[in-house]
KOLGU-472317 format. One record per residue (C-alpha): x, y, z; residue number from 1. Coordinates in Angstrom, 1 decimal. Layout:
REM KOLGU-472317
{node {X, Y, Z}, NUM};
...
//
This chain:
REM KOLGU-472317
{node {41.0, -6.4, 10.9}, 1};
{node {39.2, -8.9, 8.4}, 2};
{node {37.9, -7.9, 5.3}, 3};
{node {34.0, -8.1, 5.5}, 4};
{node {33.1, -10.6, 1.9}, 5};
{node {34.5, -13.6, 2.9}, 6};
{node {33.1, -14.3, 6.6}, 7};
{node {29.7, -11.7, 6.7}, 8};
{node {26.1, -13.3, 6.2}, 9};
{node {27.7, -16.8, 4.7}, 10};
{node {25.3, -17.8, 7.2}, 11};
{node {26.1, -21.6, 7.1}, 12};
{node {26.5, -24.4, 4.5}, 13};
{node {22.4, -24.7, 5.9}, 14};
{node {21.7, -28.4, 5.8}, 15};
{node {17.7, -28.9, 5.5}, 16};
{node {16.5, -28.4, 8.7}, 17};
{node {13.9, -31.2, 10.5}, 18};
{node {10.9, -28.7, 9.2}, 19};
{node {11.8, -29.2, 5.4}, 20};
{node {12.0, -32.9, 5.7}, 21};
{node {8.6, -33.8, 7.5}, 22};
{node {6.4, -35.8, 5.8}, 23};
{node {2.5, -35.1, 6.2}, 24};
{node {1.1, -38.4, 7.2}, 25};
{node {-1.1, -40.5, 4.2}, 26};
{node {-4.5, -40.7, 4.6}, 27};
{node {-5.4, -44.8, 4.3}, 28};
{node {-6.9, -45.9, 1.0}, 29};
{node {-9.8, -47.7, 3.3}, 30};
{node {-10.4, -48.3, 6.5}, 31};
{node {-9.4, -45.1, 7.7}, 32};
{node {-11.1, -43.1, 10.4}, 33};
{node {-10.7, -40.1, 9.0}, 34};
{node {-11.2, -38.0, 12.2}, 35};
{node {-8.2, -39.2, 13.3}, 36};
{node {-6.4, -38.4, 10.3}, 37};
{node {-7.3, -34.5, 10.2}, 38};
{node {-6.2, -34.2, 14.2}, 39};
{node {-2.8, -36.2, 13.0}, 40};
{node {-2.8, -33.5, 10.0}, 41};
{node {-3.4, -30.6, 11.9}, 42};
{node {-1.0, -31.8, 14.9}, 43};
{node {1.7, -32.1, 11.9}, 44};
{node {1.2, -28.9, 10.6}, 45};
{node {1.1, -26.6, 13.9}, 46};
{node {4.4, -29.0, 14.5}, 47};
{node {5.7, -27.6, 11.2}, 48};
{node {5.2, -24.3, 11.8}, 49};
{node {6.5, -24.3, 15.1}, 50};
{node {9.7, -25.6, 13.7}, 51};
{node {9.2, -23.3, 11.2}, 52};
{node {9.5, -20.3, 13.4}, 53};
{node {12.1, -21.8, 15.8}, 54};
{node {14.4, -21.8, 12.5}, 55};
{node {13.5, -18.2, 11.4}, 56};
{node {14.4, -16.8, 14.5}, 57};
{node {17.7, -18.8, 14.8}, 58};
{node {19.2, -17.9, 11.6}, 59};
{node {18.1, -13.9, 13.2}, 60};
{node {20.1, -14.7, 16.1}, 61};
{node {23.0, -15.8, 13.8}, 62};
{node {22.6, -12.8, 11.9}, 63};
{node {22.6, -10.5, 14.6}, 64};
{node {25.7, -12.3, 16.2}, 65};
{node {27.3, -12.2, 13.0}, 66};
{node {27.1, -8.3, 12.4}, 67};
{node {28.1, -8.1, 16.2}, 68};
{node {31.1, -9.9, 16.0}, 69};
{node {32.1, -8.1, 12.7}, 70};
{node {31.9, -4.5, 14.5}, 71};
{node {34.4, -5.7, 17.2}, 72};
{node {36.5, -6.8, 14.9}, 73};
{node {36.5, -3.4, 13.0}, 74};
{node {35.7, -0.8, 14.8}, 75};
{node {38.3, 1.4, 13.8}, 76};
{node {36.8, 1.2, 11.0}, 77};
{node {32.9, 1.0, 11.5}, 78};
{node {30.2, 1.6, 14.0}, 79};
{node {26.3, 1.8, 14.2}, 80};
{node {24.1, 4.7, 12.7}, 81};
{node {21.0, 5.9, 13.9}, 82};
{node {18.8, 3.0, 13.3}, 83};
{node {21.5, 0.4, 14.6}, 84};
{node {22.9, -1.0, 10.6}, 85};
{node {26.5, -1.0, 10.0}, 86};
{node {28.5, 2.0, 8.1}, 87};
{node {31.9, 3.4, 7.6}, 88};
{node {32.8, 4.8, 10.6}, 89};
{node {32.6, 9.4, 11.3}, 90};
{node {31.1, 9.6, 7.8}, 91};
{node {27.9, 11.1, 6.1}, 92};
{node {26.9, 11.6, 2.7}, 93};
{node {25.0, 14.5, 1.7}, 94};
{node {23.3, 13.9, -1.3}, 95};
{node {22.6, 16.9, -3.6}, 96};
{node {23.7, 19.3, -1.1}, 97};
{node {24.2, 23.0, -1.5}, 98};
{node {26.5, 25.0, -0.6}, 99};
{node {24.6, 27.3, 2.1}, 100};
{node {23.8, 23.8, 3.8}, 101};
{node {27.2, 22.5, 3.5}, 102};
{node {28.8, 25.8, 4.9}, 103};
{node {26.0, 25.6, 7.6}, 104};
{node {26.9, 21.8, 8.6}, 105};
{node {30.8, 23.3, 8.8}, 106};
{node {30.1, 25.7, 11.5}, 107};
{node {29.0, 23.1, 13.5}, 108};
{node {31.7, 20.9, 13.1}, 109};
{node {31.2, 18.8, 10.4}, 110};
{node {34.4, 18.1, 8.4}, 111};
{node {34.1, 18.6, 4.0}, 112};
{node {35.9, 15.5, 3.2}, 113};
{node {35.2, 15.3, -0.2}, 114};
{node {32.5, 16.1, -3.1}, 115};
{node {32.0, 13.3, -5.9}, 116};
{node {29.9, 13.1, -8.8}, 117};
{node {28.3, 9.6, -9.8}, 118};
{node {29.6, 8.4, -13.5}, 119};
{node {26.7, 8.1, -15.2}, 120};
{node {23.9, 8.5, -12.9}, 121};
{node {23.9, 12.5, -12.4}, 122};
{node {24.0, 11.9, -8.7}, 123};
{node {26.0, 14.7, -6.3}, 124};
{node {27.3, 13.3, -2.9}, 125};
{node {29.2, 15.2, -0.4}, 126};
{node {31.4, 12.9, 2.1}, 127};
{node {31.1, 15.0, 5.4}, 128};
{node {33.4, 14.1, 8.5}, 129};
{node {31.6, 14.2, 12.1}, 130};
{node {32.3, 16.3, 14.9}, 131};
{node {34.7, 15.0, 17.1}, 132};
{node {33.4, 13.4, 20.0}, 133};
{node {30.2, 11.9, 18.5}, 134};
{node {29.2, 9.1, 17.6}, 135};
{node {27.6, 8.1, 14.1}, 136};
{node {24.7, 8.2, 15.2}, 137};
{node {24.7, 11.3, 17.2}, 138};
{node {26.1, 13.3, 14.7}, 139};
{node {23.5, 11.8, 12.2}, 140};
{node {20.5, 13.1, 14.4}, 141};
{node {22.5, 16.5, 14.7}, 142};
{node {23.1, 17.0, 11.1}, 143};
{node {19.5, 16.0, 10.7}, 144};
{node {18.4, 18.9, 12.8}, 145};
{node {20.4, 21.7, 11.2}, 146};
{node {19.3, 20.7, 7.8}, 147};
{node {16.1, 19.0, 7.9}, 148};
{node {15.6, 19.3, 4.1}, 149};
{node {19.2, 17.8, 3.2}, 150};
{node {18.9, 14.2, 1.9}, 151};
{node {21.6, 12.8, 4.4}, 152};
{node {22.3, 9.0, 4.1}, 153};
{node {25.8, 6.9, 6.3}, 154};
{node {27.8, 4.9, 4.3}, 155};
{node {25.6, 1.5, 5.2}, 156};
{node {27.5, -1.7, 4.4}, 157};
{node {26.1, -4.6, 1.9}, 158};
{node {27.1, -8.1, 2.9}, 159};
{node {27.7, -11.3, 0.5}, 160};
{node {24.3, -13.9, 1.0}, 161};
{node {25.9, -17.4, -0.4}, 162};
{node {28.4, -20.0, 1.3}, 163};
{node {30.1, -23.0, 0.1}, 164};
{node {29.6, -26.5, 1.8}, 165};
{node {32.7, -28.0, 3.2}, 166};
{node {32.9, -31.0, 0.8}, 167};
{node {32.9, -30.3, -2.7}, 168};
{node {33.7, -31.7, -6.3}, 169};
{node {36.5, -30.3, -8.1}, 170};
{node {36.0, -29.3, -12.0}, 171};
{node {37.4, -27.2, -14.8}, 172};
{node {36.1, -23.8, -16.2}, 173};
{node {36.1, -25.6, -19.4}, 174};
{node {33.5, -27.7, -18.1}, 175};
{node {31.6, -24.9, -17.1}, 176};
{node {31.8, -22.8, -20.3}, 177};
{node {31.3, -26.0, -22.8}, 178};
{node {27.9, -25.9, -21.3}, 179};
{node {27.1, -22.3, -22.5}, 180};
{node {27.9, -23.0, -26.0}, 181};
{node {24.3, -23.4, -27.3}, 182};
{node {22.6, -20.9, -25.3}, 183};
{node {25.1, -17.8, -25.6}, 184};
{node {23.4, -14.1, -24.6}, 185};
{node {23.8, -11.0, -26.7}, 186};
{node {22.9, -8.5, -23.8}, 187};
{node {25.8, -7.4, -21.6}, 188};
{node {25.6, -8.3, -17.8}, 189};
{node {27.3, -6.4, -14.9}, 190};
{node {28.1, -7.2, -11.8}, 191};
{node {28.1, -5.8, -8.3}, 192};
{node {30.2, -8.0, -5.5}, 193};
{node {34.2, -9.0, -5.4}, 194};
{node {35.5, -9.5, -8.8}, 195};
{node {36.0, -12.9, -10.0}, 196};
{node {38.7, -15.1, -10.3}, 197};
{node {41.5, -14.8, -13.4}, 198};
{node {40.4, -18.0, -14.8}, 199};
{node {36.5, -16.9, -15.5}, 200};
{node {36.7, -14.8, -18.4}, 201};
{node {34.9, -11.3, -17.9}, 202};
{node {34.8, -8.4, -20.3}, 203};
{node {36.3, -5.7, -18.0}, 204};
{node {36.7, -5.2, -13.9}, 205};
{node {37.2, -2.0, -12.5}, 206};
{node {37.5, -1.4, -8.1}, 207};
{node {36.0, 0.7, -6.3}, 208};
{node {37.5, -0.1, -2.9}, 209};
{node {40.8, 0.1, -1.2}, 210};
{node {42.8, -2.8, -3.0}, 211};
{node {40.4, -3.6, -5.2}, 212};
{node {40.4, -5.8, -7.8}, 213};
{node {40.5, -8.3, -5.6}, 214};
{node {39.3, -12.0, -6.3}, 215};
{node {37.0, -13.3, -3.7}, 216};
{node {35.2, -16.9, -4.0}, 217};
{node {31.8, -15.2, -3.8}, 218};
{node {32.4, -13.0, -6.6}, 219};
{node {33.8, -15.7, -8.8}, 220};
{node {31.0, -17.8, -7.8}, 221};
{node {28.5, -15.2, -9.5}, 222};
{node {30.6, -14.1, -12.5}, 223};
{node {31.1, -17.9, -13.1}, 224};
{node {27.2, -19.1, -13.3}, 225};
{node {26.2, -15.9, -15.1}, 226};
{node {29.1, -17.1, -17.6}, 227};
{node {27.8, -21.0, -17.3}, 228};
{node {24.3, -19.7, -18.0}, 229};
{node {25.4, -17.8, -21.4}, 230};
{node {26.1, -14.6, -20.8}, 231};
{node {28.9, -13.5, -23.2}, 232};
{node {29.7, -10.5, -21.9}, 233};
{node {30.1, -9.9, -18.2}, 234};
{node {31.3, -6.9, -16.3}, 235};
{node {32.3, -6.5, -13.2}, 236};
{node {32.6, -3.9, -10.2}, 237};
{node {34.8, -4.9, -6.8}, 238};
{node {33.5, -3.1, -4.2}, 239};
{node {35.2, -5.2, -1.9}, 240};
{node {38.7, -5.4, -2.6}, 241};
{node {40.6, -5.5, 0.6}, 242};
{node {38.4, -3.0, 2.3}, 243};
{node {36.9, -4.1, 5.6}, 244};
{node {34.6, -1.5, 5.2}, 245};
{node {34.1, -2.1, 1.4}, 246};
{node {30.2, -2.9, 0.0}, 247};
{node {29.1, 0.5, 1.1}, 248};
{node {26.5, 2.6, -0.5}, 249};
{node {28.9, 4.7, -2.3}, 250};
{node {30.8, 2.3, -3.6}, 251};
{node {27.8, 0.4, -4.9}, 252};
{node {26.7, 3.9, -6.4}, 253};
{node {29.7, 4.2, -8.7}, 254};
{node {30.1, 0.6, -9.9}, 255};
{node {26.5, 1.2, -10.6}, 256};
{node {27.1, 4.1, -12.4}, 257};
{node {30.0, 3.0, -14.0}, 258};
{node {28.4, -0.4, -15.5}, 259};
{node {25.3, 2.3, -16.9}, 260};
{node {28.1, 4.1, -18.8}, 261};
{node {29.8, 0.6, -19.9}, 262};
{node {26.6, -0.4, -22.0}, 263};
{node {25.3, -3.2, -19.7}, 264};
{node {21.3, -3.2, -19.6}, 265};
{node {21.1, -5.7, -16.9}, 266};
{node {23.2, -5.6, -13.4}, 267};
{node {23.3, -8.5, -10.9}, 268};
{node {23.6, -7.8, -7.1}, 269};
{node {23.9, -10.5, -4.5}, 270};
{node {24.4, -8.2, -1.9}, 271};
{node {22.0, -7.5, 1.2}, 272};
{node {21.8, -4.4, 3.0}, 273};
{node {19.6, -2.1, 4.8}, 274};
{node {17.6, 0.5, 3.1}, 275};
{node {19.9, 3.8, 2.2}, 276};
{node {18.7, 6.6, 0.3}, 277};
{node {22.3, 7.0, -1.6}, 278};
{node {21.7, 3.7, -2.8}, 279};
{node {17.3, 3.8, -3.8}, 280};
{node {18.6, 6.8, -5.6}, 281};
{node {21.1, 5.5, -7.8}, 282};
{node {19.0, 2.7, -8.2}, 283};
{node {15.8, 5.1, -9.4}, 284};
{node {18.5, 6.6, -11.8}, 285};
{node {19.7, 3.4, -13.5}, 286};
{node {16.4, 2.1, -13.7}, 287};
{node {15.2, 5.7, -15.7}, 288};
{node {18.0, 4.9, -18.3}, 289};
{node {16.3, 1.5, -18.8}, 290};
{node {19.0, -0.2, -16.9}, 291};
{node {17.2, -3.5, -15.2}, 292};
{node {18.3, -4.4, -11.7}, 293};
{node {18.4, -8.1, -10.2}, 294};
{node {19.1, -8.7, -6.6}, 295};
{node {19.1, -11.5, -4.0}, 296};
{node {16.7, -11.5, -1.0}, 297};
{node {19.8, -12.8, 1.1}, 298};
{node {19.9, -15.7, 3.5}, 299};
{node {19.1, -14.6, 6.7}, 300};
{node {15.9, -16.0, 7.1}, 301};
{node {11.6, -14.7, 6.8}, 302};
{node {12.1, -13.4, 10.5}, 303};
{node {15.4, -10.7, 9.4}, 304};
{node {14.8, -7.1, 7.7}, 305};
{node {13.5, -6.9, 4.3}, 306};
{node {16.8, -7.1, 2.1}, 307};
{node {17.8, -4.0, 0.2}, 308};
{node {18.6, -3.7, -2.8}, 309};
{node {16.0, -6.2, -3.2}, 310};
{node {13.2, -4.2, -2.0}, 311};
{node {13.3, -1.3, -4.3}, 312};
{node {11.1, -0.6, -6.4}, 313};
{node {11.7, -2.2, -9.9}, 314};
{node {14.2, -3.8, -8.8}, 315};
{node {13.8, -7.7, -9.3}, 316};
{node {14.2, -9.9, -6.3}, 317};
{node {15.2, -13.3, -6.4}, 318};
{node {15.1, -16.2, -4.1}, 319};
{node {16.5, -19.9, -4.1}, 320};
{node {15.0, -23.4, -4.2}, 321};
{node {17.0, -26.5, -4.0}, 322};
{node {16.6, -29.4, -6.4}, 323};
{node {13.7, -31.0, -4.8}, 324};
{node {12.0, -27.6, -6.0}, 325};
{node {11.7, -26.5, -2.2}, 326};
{node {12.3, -23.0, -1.3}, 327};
{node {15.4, -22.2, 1.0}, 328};
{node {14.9, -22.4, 4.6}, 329};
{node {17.4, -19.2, 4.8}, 330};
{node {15.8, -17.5, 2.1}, 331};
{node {14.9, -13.9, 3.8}, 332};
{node {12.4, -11.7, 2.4}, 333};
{node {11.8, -8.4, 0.2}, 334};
{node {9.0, -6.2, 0.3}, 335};
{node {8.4, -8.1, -3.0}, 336};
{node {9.3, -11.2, -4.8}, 337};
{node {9.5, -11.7, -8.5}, 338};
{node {11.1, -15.2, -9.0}, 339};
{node {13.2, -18.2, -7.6}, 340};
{node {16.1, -19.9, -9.5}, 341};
{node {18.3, -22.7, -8.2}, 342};
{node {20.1, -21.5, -5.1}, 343};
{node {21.5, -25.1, -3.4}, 344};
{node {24.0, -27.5, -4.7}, 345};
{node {24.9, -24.9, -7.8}, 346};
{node {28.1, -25.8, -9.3}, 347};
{node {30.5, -23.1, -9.8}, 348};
{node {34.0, -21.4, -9.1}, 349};
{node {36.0, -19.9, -6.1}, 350};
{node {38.6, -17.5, -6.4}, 351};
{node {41.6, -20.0, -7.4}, 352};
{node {39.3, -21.2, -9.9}, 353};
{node {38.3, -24.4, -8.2}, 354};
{node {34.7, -26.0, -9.2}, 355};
{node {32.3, -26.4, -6.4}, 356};
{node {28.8, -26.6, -5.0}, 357};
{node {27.4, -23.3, -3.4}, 358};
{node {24.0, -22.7, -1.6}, 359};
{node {22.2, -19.3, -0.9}, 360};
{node {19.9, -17.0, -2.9}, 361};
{node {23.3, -15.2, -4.3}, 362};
{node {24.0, -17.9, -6.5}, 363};
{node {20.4, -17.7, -7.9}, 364};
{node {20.7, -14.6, -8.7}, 365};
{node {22.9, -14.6, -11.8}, 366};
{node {21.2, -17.4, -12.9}, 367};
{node {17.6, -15.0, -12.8}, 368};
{node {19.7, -12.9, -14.4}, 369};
{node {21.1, -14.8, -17.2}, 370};
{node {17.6, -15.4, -18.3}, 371};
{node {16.3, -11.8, -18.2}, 372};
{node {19.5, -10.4, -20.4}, 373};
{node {18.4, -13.5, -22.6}, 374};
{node {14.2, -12.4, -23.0}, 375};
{node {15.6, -8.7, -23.6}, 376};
{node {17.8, -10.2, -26.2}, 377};
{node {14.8, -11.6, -27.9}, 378};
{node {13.2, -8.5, -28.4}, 379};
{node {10.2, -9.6, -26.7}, 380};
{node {8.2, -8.4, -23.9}, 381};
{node {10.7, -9.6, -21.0}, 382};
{node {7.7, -10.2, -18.2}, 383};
{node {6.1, -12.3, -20.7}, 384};
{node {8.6, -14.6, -21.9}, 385};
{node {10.0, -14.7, -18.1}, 386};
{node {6.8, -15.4, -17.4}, 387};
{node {6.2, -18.5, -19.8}, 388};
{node {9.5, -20.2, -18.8}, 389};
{node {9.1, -20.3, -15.2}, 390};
{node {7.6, -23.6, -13.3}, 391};
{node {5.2, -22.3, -10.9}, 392};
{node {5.7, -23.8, -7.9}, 393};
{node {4.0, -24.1, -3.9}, 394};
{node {0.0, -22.5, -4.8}, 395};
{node {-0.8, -22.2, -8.1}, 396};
{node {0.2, -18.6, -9.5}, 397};
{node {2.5, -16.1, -7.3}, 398};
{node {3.1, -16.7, -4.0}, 399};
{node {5.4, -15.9, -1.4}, 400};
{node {7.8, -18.4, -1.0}, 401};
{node {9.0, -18.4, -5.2}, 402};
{node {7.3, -15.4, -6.5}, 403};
{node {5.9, -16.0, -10.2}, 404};
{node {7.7, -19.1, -10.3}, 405};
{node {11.2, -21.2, -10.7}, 406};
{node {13.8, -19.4, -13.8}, 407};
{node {16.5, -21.2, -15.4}, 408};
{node {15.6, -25.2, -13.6}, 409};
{node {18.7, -26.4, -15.5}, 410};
{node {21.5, -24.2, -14.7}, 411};
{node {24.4, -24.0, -12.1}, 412};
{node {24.3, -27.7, -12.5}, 413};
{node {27.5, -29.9, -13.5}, 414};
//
């Protein structure tokens, strides 16, 4: 069995493809027919788009391969549920269950495994073993059927969205702090993903998988940029560890808890996922305690699923754009889009505390971050001074492809 961090979703070290290099062809100073010039155009653009699309569905195919091969490799440990996403294997959660519905999901076979109360967050969840002989997703329809007012959720899996390319600089933390020095946040910062490496210095870690803490490259990756980016104090929740089932709702639910309770008013996720109500409700409850949530739209590309947490509501999603100030041609997509931040050739550290150059939309991320905990350490209106400091880029105004524009131009870089 592999543990899941280091090999799900790091779709590729994505060189730009041959549709983010095309030029549009210049229209002559004189002497041009200019006929001629808008066919050429057009051609160029339905080219484009083509090329376009041809990408979007490759990096789906990737995906899909990706999450395929990943269940082979585990399947002792997870299998499909009802809608076809990834979760720990024979498991429910019952959210806010009582217990008439949890005596009547006994009788049919279901298995009380457990009953756990989110730190912070006021959230009950009952862990609820399958019959034997069903499937996931059977047993999901079944349990659906007996108590079609129970808030039922599987334990979904969350998958890391960032790689590093194969040839990178070496550097020194030092060099990565010394840059912080003039810029240093107030506001504590957690964060959700593998914890970081022993030579990033964070606050406090605490696991919430089997094994866990564990360093991983992603995790030190983020903790290091939100560090390099000023923020002075960082936590940080594993829910990786060595668990090849680890980034599942419920772990996500109690680091999220637990960095409510731990004072932190802004938490980082670079983690993609399908939609799970476990999850959305933790979420709603951080959120009500004026917690503000930052998560990256992943990197599977416009044609995949909208990524979750990304696409819940006030929570802020965040895309990449390289240094040419073009967006990522793995970027995926929300349901919404609030800003990009530089996601390609962003300098920061792996798990032995090496310096190197990452790419995805998880690596802008803390950086988006970084600049939110510093407008709420202003005191100001944090849309507003957000707001002011971003480039707009592509159309004027928000758009698609960077939101409300380009946070933080200068950071992750060495």
């Amino acid at each position: 069995m592999r543990p899941l961090l280091p090999t799900i979703l790091a779709v590729l070290a994505v060189a730009a493809p041959v549709s983010a290099q095309l030029q549009l062809p210049r229209v002559p100073d004189v002497g041009g027919v200019v006929g001629n010039v808008t066919v050429t155009l057009d051609d160029t653009l339905e080219t484009t788009d083509r090329l376009a699309a041809r990408e979007a569905q490759r990096l789906l195919r990737v995906r899909d391969r990706t999450l395929a091969r990943l269940l082979r490799q585990n399947s002792d440990l997870i299998e499909r549920d009802a809608r076809g996403d990834l979760a720990r294997r024979g498991e429910l959660l019952a959210i806010e269950a009582s217990a008439a519905q949890i005596a009547q999901l006994e009788a049919a076979g279901f298995r009380l495994l457990g009953i756990e109360r989110i730190e912070g967050l006021d959230i009950s969840v009952v862990r609820l073993g399958i019959p034997a002989g069903q499937s996931l997703a059977e047993a999901q329809a079944r349990a659906a059927q007996l108590a079609p007012e129970l808030e039922l959720s599987a334990d979904n899996l969350h998958f890391a969205s960032g790689t590093v390319p194969a040839a990178s600089p070496s550097g020194s933390i030092a060099v990565l702090l010394a840059t912080a020095q003039d810029v240093q946040t107030t506001v504590p910062v957690g964060i959700i993903d593998g914890a970081p490496a022993k030579a990033v210095p964070v606050a406090a870690i605490k696991g919430f998988a089997e094994g866990a803490p564990k360093a991983s490259d992603h995790g030190s990756a983020v903790a290091s940029l939100l560090r390099g980016a000023g923020v002075r104090t960082v936590r940080v929740a594993d829910v990786y560890g060595q668990d090849p089932a680890g980034g599942n709702a419920l772990a996500i639910s109690k680091a999220l808890g637990w960095l409510s309770t731990s004072g932190c008013k802004v938490v980082t996720i670079s983690l993609v996922g399908p939609r799970n109500p476990l999850v959305e409700r933790a979420i709603k409850a951080a959120r009500e305690r004026g917690i503000m949530i930052v998560a990256a739209v992943g990197n599977d590309g416009p044609a995949a699923p909208p990524a979750y947490p990304a696409s819940y509501d006030g929570v802020l999603a965040i895309t990449g754009a390289d240094r040419k100030g073009q967006a990522l041609i793995e970027a995926g997509r929300a349901l919404h889009l609030d800003y990009a931040a530089p996601g390609a050739d962003v300098y920061a550290f792996d798990a032995k505390g090496r310096g190197k150059l990452w790419r995805g939309t998880s690596f802008a991320t803390p950086l988006a971050a970084a600049r939110l905990a510093a407008a709420l350490s202003s005191g100001k209106n944090w849309r507003a001074t957000l707001d002011a400091e971003a480039r707009d880029l592509g159309p004027k105004g928000a758009d698609e492809n960077f939101g409300r524009g380009l946070l933080c131009e200068g950071c992750g870089r060495k």
